[in-house]
N, C-alpha and C positions, 0 to 999 in steps of 0.2 A: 475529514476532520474528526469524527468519531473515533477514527482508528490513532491517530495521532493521541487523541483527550485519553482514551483510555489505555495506553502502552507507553507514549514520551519518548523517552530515550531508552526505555527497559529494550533493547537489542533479544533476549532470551526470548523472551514475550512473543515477538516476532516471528523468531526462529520455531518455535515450537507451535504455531499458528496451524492450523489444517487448511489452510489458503494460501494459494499460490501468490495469490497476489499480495495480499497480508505478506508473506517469507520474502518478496524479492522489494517491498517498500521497505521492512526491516535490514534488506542490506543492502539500499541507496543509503537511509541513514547512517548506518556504521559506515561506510564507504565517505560520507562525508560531516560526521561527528564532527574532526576540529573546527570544519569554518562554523558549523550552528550551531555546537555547545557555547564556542568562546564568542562566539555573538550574541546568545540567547536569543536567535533569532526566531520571528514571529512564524510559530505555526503552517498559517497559510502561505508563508513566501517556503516552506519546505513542500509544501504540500502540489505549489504550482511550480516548481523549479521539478519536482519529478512527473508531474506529467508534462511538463513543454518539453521534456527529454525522452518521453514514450515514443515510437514508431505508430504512426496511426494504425496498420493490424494491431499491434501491440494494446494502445488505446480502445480501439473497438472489442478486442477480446477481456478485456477489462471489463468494461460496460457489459456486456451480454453476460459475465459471470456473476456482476454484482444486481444488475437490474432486472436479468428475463428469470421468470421463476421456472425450478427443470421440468421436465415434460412429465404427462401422470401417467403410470406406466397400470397396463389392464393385465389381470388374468386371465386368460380364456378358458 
């Protein structure tokens, strides 16, 4: 929902994202702009129409990029 609040329909925004998943949510949107612009449809019915459309890898690789923090890497 974050990502939605602060991007909308800005497509560019998306695109220029340094996240993968950020770049490929930006172009479910554009890919289906007419039905949720001309319905102003509600945020979250965008937001759960792309993930009931993920492949569970897909969905799990989502998760582990967004929620596990990366590993701390030592110098020896």
């Amino acid at each position: 929902m974050v990502l939605f609040k602060k991007s909308g329909y800005d497509y560019k925004a998306y695109k220029s994202s340094s996240s993968t998943i950020d770049v490929g949510f930006g172009k479910y949107m554009e890919s289906m702009r007419k039905i949720y612009e001309d319905k102003n449809e509600n945020p979250l019915v965008i937001i759960t129409d792309y993930i009931s459309g993920m492949t569970d890898s897909f969905a799990f690789a989502c998760m582990e990029n967004v929620s596990l923090p990366s590993p701390i890497k030592f110098r020896i």
